[in-house]
Every structure is written in C-alpha cells, then in structure tokens.
C-alpha positions in Angstrom: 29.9 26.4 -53.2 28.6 28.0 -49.8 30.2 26.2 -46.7 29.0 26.7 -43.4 30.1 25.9 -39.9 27.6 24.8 -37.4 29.9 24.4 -34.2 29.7 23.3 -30.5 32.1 25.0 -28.0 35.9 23.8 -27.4 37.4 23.9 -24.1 40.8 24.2 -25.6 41.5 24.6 -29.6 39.9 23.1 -33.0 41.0 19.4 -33.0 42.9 18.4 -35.4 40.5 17.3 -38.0 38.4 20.2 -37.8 41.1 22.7 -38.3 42.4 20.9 -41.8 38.9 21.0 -42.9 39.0 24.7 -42.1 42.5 24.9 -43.9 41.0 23.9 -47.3 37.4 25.5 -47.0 38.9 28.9 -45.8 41.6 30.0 -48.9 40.3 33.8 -48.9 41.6 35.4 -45.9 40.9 38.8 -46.3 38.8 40.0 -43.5 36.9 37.6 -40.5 34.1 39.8 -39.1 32.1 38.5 -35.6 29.0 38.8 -34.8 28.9 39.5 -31.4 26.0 37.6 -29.0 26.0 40.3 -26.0 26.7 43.5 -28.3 26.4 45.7 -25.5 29.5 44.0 -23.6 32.8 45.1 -25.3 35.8 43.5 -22.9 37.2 40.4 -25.0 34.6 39.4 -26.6 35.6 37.1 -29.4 38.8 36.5 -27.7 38.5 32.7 -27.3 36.8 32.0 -31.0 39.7 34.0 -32.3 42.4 32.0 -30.2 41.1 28.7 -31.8 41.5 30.2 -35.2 44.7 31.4 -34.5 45.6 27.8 -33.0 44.5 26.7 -36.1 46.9 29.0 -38.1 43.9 30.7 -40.0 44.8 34.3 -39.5 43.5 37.3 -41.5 44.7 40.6 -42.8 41.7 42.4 -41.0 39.1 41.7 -38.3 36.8 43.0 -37.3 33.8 43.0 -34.4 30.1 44.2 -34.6 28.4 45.5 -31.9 26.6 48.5 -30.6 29.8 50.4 -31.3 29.8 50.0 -35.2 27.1 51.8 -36.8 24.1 49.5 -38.5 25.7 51.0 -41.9 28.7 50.0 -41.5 28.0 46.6 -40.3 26.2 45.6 -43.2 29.1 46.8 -45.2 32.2 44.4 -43.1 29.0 41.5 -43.7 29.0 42.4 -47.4 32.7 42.5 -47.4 33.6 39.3 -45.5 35.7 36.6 -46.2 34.0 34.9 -43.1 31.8 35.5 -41.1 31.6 34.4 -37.0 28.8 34.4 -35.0 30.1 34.2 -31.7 28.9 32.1 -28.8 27.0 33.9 -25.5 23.2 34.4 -25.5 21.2 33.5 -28.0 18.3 36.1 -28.0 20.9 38.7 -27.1 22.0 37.7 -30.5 18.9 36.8 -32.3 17.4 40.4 -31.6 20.5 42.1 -32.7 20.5 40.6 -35.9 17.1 41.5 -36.6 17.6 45.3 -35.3 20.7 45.7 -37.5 19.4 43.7 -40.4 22.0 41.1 -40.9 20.8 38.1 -41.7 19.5 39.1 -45.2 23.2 40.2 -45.7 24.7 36.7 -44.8 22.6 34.9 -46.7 23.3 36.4 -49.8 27.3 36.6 -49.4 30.0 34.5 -50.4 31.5 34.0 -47.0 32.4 31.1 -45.3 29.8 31.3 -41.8 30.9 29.8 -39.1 29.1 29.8 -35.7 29.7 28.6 -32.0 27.2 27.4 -29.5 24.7 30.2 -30.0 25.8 31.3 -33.5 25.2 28.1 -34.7 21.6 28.1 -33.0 21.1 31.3 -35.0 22.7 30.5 -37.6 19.7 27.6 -38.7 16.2 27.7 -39.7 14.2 27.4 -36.9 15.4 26.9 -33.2 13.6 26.3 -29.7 14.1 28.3 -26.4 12.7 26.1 -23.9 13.6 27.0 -20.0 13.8 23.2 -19.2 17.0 23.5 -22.0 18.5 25.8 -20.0 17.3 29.0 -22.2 15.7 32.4 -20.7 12.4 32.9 -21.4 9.8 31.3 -19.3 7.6 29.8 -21.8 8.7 27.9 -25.1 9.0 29.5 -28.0 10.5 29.0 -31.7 12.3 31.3 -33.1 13.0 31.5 -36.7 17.1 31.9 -37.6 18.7 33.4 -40.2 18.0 30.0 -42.4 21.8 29.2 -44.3 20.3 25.0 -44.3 17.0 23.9 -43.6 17.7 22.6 -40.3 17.6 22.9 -36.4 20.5 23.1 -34.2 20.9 22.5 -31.3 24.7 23.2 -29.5 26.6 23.0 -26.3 24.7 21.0 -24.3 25.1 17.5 -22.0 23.0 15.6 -24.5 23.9 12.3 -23.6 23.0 12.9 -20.0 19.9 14.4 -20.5 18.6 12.3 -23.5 14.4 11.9 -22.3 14.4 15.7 -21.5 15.8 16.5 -25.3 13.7 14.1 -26.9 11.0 15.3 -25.1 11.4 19.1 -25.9 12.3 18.4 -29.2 10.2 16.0 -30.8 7.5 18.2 -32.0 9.8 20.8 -33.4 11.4 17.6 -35.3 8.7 16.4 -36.6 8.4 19.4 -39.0 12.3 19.7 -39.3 15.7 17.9 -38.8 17.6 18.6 -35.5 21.6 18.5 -35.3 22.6 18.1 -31.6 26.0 18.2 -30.2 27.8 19.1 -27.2 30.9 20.1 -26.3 34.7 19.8 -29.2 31.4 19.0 -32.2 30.6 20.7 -35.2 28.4 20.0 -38.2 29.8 21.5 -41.6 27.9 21.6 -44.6 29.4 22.6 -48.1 27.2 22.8 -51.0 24.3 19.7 -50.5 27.2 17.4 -48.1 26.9 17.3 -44.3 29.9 16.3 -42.6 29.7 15.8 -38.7 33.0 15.9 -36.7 32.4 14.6 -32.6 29.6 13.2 -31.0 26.4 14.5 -33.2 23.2 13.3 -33.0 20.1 13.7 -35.5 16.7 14.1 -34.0 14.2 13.6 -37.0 10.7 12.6 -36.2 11.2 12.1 -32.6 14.1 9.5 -33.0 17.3 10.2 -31.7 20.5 8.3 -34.3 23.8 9.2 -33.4 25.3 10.3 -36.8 29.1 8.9 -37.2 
C-alpha cells in the first residue's frame, strides 16, 4: 500500500501525532534519500528535515542527498533503492526542473517508498500545481506546472492561508475547478495511504472554487 506525505513546514519538530503516524507507516529503514530543491547549494541542506526525523526517532542505516554532485545514474539508483524518499523544501522550480533534467519522477512513481515532501516537495510532489507571483512564486506570469503525479491532486503548502483567503480563492479557483486543492500552512500535513486521506493541522480543500476547512 503506497503512503505518501504531503507536508507543510515545522518551525520546531513533527508534533506528536504526526510522528506516530510516521512510526507505523515507516517500518523499512534502510536508506532515506532527499531530493534536494536548490541542487546547486550544498552547505546543510536537508539539515532541518532530517532533524525532525531524527526528533521523531526515525533514523536510517544510510542517507543519502541528490544534487548536482551525484551523477544522474546514480541518483536514479538511491531513488530505485529507497526506503523513503524526501523532497526537501526551498524553491519549487529549482526543484521542478531538476527532477525533469535527472529523470526522477518516473522513478518515484514506480517505487515502493514511502514519499514524503515539505513545502515545495509537496507542491512537486502532486499532479498539477500553480506558480502565481501574487502567491509569492517567481515567475512573472502564472503558469501550471505539471508534478510528478503520486495522487490526483493540487497542493498547495506553507503559506498564511487564513490571512490571505480572497487572494487564494481567487488564484485558485480555476485551477480547482478541474482538480482538488489541499492547502495548509505552517505544523500541517496531508497523508494519503492507499485510497485514505488523513489531514493533520489546519488543512483546507479548495474544490470548485469553495474553500471547507477539512478536520
């Protein structure tokens, strides 16, 4: 049963409910390999995502990080090889164009990994997704992108929903017309295993340009 982790950002550690969750989903601790979102920055990256696993006492016997300094070979192999997979937060079209060079997302899908991702790895990590600069993205002019597709849904992560509600429902609403949007901001995530969505935080659904707050 494929479990995936759609999360927002933590400005300490997992609460408490998240990381038990994570306990029971995440038995095979073989090897954690991060995806990261700036590949051509090296210094700590993936520190803080590892420190909330760590918090969590979910430690593995490798790990290891892909960026510009593992060779596109090679990276496809740790995917293959993963007992789960991290798409770490950053920039999301950093990310987004670094899976595509390195061919990655073909690989995720198909594994057996638990995938989890933060802020933009979760944005990546669904099927379609919106840049818009009034969202606080980089490109000038809206755009959808399509993500690597593990549920046929939107995300949409680590941002002041609540105080920005008209602006999100106005960017949105066309793109959920066609497709369901999970929105969360910050201590959130959205886990699905097998056809079950679980929401842990403040989550909201945008589906045909209504806004529910999901409990």
């Amino acid at each position: 049963m494929k479990t995936h982790y759609y999360l927002g950002w933590f400005e300490q550690y997992f609460p408490e409910n998240l990381a038990n969750v994570l306990q029971e989903d995440i038995k095979d601790r073989k090897s954690l390999a991060m995806i990261s979102s700036n590949p051509s920055v090296y210094e700590d990256d993936g520190a803080t995502e590892r420190s909330w696993l760590d918090q969590a006492g979910i430690k593995f016997d490798e790990y290891h990080l892909i960026n510009y300094r593992v060779q596109k070979e090679d990276a496809q192999t740790i995917i293959q090889n993963a007992s789960v997979i991290f798409l770490l937060g950053g920039s999301i079209l950093n990310q987004h164009r670094f899976l595509k060079e390195y061919e990655l997302s073909d690989s995720i899908r198909k594994g057996s990994a638990v995938v989890m991702g933060a802020s933009a790895g979760a944005i990546n990590m669904s099927a379609k997704w919106l840049s818009s600069k009034k969202l606080g993205d980089e490109l000038e002019t809206s755009h959808v992108y399509d993500g690597i597709g593990l549920d046929n849904f939107s995300v949409m992560s680590h941002f002041d929903l609540e105080n920005n509600m008209a602006l999100v429902q106005s960017e949105l609403s066309p793109l959920s017309e066609e497709i369901n949007i999970y929105a969360s901001n910050k201590d959130c995530a959205v886990r699905v295993k097998g056809d079950k969505i679980d929401v842990i935080g403040n989550v909201y659904l945008i589906s045909n340009s209504k806004i529910q707050k999901l409990d």
